[in-house]
C-alpha positions as CSV (number, residue, x, y, z in Angstrom):
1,X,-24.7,-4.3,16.6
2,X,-24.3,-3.4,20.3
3,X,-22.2,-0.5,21.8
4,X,-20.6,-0.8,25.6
5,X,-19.3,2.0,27.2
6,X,-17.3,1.8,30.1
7,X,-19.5,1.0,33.3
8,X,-22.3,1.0,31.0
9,X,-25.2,-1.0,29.3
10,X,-25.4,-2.9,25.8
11,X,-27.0,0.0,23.2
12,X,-28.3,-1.2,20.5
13,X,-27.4,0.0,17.4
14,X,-29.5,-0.9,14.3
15,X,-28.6,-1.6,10.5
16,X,-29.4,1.9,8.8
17,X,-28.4,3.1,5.3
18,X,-26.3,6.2,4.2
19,X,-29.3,9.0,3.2
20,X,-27.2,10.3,-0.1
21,X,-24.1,9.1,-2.1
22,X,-22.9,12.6,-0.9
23,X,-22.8,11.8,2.7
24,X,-21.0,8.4,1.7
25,X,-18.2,9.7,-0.1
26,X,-17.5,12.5,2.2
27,X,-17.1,10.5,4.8
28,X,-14.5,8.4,3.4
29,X,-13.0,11.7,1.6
30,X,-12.7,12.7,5.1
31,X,-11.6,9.5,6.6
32,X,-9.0,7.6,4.5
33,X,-8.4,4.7,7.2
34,X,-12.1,3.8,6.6
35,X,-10.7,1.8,2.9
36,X,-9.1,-0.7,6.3
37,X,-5.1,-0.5,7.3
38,X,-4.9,-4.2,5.1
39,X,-1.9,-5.1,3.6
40,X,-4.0,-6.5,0.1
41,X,-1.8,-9.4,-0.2
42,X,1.3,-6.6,-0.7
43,X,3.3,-7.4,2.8
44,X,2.4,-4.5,5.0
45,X,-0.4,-2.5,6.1
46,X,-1.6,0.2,3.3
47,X,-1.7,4.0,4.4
48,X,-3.9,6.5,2.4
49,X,-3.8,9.6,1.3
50,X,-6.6,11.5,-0.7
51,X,-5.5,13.4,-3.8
52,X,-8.9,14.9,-4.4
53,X,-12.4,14.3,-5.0
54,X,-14.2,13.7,-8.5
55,X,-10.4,13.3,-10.6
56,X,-10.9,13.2,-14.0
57,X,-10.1,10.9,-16.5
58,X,-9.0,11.3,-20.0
59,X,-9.8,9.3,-23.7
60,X,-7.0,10.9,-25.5
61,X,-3.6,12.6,-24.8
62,X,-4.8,16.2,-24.9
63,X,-8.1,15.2,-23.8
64,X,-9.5,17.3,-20.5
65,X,-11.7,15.0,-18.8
66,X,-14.3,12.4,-20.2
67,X,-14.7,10.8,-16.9
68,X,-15.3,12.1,-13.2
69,X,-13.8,9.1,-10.6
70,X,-15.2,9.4,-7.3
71,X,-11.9,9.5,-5.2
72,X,-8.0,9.2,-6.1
73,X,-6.1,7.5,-3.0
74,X,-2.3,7.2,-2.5
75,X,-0.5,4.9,-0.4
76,X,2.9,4.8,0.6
77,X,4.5,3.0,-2.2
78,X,2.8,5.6,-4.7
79,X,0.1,3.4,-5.9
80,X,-2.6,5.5,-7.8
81,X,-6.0,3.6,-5.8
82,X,-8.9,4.3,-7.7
83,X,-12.1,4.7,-5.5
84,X,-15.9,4.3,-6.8
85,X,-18.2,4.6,-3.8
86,X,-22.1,3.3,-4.7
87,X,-25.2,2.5,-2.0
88,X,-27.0,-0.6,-2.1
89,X,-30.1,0.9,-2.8
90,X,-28.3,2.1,-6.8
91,X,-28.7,-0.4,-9.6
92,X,-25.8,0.3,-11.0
93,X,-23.3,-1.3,-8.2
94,X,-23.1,-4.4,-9.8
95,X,-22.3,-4.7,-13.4
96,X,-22.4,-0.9,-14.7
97,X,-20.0,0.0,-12.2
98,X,-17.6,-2.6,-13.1
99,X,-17.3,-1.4,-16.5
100,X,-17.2,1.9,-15.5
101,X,-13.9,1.7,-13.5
102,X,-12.2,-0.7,-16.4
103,X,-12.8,2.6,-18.4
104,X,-11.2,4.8,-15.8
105,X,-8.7,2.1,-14.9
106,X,-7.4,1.9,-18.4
107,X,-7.1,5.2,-19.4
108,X,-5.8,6.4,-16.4
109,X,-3.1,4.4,-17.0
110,X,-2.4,5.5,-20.5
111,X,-3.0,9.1,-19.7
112,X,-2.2,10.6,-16.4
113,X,1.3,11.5,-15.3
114,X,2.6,11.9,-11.8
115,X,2.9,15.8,-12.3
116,X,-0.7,15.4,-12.7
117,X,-1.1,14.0,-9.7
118,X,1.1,15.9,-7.5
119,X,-1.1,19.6,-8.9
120,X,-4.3,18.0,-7.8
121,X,-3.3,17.4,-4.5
122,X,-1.8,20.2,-4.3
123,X,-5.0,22.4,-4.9
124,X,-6.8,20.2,-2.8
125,X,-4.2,21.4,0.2
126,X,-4.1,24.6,-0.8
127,X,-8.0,24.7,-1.4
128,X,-8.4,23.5,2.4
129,X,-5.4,25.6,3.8
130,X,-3.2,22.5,4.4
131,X,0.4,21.9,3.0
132,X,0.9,18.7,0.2
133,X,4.2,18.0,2.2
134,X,2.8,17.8,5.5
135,X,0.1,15.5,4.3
136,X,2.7,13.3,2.5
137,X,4.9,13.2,5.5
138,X,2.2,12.6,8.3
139,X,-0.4,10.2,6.7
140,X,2.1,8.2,4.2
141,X,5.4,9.4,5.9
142,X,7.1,10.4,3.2
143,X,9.5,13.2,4.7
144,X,10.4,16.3,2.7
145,X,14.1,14.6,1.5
146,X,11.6,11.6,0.1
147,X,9.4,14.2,-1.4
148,X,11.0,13.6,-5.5
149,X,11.3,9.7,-5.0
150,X,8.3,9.4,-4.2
151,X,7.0,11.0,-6.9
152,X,9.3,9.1,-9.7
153,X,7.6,6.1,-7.3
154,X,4.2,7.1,-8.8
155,X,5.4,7.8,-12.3
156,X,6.8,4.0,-12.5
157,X,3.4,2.6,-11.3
158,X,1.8,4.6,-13.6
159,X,4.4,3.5,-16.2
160,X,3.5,-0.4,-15.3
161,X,0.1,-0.5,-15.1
162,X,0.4,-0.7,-11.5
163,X,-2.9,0.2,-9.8
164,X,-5.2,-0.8,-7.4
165,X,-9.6,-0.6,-7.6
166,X,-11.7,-0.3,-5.1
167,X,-15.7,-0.7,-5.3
168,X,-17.2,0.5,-2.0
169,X,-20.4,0.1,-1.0
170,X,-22.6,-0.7,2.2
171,X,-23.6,-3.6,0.8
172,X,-21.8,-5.9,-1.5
173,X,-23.7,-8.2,-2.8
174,X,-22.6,-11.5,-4.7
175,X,-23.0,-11.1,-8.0
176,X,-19.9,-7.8,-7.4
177,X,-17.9,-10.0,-4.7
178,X,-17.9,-12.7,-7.8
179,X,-16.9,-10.1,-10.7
180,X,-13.9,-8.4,-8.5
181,X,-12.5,-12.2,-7.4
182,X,-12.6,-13.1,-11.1
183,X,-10.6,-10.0,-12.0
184,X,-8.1,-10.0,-9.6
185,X,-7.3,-13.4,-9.9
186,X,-6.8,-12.8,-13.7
187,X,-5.0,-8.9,-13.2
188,X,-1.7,-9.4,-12.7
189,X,-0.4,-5.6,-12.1
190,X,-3.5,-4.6,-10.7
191,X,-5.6,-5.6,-7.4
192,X,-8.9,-5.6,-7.8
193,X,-10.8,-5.6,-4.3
194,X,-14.6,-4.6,-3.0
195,X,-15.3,-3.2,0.5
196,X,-18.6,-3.5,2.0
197,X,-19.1,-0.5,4.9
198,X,-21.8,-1.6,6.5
199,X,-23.6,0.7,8.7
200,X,-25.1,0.7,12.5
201,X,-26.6,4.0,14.0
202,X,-28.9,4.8,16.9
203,X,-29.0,8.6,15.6
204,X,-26.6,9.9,17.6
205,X,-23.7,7.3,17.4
206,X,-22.5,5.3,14.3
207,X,-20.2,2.8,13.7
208,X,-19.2,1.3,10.2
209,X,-17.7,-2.1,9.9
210,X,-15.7,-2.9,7.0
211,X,-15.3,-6.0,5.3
212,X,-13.0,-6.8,2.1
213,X,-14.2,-9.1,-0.9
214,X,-11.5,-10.3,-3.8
215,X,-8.3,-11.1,-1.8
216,X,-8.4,-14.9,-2.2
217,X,-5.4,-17.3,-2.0
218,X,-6.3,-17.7,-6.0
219,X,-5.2,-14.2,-6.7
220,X,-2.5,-14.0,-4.4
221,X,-0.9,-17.4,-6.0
222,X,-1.7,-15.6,-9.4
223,X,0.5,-12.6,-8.7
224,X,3.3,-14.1,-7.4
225,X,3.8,-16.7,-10.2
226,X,3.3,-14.4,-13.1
227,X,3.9,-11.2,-11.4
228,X,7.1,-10.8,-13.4
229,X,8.7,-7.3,-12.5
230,X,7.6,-4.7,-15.6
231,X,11.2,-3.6,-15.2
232,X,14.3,-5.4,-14.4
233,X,16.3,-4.4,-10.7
234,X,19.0,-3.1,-12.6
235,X,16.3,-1.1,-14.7
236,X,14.7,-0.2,-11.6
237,X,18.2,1.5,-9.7
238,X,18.9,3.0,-13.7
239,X,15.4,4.7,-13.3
240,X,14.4,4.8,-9.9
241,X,17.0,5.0,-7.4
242,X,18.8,8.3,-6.6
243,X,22.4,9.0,-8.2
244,X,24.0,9.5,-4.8
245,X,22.8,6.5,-3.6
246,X,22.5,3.8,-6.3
247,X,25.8,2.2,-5.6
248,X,25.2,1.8,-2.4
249,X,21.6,0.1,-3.7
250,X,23.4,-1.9,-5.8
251,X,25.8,-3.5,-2.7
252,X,22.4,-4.0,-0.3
253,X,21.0,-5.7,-3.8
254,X,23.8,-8.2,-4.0
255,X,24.1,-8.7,-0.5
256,X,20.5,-9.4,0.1
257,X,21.3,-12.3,-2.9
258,X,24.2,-13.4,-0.9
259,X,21.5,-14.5,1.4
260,X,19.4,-16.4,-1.2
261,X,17.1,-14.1,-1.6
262,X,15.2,-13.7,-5.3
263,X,14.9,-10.0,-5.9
264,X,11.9,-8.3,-7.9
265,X,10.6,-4.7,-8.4
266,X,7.2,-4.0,-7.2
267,X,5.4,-1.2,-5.9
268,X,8.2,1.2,-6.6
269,X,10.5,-0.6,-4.7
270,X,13.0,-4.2,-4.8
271,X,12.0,-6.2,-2.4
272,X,14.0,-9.2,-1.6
273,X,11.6,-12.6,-1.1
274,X,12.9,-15.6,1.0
275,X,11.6,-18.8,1.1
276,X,10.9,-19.9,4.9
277,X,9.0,-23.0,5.4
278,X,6.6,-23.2,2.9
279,X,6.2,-19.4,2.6
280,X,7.5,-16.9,0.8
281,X,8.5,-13.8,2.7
282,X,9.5,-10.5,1.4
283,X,11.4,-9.4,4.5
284,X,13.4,-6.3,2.9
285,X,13.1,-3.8,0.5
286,X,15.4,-0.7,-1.0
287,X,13.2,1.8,-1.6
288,X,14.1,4.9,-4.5
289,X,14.9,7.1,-2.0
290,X,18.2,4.7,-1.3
291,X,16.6,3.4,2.1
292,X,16.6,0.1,2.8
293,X,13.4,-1.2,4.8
294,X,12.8,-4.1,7.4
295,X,9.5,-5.6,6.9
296,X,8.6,-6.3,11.1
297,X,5.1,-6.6,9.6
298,X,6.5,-10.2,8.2
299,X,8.8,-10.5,10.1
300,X,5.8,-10.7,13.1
301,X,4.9,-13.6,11.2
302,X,7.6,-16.2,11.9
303,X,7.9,-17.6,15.4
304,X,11.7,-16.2,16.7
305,X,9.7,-12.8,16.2
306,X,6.5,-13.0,17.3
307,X,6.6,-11.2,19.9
308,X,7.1,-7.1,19.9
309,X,10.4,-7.5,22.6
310,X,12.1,-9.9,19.9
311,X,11.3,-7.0,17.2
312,X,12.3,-3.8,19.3
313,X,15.8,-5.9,20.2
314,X,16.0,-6.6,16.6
315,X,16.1,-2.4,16.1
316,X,17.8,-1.9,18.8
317,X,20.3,-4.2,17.3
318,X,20.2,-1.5,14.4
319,X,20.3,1.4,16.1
320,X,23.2,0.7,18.0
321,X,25.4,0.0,14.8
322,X,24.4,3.6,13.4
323,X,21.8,2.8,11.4
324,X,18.9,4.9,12.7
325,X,15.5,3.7,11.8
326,X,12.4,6.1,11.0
327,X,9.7,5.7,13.9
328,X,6.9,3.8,13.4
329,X,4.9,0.6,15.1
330,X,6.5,-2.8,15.9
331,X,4.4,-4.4,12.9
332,X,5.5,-1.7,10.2
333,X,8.6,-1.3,8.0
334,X,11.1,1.3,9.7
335,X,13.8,2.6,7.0
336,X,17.2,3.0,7.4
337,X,20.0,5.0,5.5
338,X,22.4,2.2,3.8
339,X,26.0,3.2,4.9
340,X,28.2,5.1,2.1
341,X,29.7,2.8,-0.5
342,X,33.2,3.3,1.2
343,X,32.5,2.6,4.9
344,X,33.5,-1.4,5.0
345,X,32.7,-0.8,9.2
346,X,29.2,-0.3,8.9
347,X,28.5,-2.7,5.9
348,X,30.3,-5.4,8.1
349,X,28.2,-4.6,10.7
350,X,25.0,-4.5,8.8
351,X,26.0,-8.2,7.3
352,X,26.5,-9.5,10.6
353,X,23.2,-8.2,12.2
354,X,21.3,-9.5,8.5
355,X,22.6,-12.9,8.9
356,X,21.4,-13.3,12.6
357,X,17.8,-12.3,11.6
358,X,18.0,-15.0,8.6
359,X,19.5,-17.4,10.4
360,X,16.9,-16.8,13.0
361,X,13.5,-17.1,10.7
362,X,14.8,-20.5,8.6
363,X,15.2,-22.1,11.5
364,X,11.6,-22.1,12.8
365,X,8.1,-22.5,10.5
366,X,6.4,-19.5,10.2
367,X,3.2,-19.1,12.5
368,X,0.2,-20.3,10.6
């Protein structure tokens, strides 16, 4: 690996290895974007948010602990990530490990609750002088109003089995990149994936590269076709959705079919799948908070979009009908406060601008 600075020369960094296990998991307790910004196959890019260190896992309902898993990861649809971090150099990153997070995998879905959760990251604020809300809000942005939606987010994932595991080592070698393809293609609530940080240091600069194993087109197709929703939409807004706002849900639901568009739970959310070309796109969700959000991440992907102008017109669009959209990057998925059940004006309005952006994306292939 070579490093260039500015108006510099080439330095060559070579391969080195992480000294202890310690060292390893610090670094990604300390640095959450290291497990990579990739969407794993789920329409946008994951953000992360450490609940704590060494979480531990259950046999039995009243049991305290039998296990100790390395890290416990949110992102910002509430999916528990369960985190086992090994070197190269330990024997037990291949099969031992495997069986090892099946065990933790399967009884922390039996066992832990979301109020579980929520107190371990809480100490682990209050343990480092930081503030559980702040975190939610600046790494997941989840604002304070979000703050109980979110949480009821996590409790239906939990509910449905949905997870997500991630082996992380600095090398992954075949025999694991084999055993976590075979499982996620087989896993229909859970994603299964392997990330390899490999190291480069000189002794006074590093960089790690990361590399994902496990996300084939196998185990995408797989959980599309049989990913039926663990609960039904109208389950979903029964459960999920916020009382003040679950009518208007229910008229963004129906509208959204108006369009043609199949609707699922996943994630915590409904998102709303089109067929363009020979894709299918989830291009909106309602989220339990009673938000509706614009997926510009796939969006990006379809030609009359492409480029960030056509997307900041398409909020601008938005915006200027009184819909305000939470900040974020051209490529994310803003969020939007659907208009009261009673305002015809707005909903109108919000048709209109809906049906332009359809109309828009079936008339050209997506890019490949």
């Amino acid at each position: 690996m070579f490093l260039i600075e500015k108006g510099g020369k080439p330095k060559r960094l070579p391969a080195a290895t992480f000294q202890t296990e310690d060292e390893f998991q610090r670094l990604l307790a300390d640095f959450p974007e290291l497990l990579t910004d990739a969407d794993f196959g789920e329409g946008s890019p994951r953000k992360w948010l450490l609940v704590t260190r060494e979480a531990m896992v259950p046999d039995s309902q009243d049991g305290s602990g039998r296990w100790s898993l390395d890290h416990l990861f949110l992102d910002q649809d509430g999916v528990p990530t369960l985190v086992e971090i090994k070197r190269a150099s330990d024997p037990r990153v291949r099969r031992e490990v495997v069986a090892q997070m099946l065990d933790y995998a399967a009884n922390a879905a039996r066992w832990w609750k979301a109020q579980d959760i929520e107190r371990w990251l809480e100490e682990r604020c209050r343990r480092e002088g930081s503030d559980s809300a702040t975190q939610l809000s600046d790494q997941l942005g989840v604002p304070e109003p979000e703050k109980e939606s979110y949480w009821r987010r996590v409790e239906t994932n939990l509910k449905s089995k949905t997870l997500r595991l991630i082996f992380v080592a600095d090398k992954i070698e075949r025999e694991l990149s084999a055993f976590v393809e075979f499982l996620n293609e087989q896993m229909r609530s859970v994603t299964v994936v392997a990330l390899e940080l490999s190291l480069f240091s000189n002794g006074s600069e590093r960089i790690l590269t990361p590399r994902l194993f496990g996300l084939t087109a196998d185990a995408e197709a797989q959980k599309r076709v049989s990913g039926a929703p663990d609960i039904s939409v109208d389950e979903w807004l029964a459960s999920v959705a916020q009382q003040t706002t679950i009518e208007s849900s229910r008229k963004f639901v129906n509208l959204m079919k108006d369009f043609g568009a199949s609707a699922r739970t996943a994630r915590g959310s409904i998102c709303f799948d089109f067929q363009i070309g020979d894709k299918r796109l989830a291009l909106f969700y309602v989220r339990g908070s009673g938000k509706a959000a614009l997926s510009l991440y796939n969006l990006a992907k379809l030609a009359p979009f492409a480029d960030e102008n056509q997307r900041r017109a398409l909020c601008d669009d938005l915006m200027s009908q009184g819909l305000k959209l939470s900040t974020g990057p051209l490529n994310g998925e803003p969020t939007f406060q659907l208009p009261a059940i009673e305002d015809a004006k707005k909903w109108e309005a919000l048709r209109a601008i809906l049906s332009d952006i359809l109309s828009r994306a079936r008339h050209r292939e997506p890019i490949a």
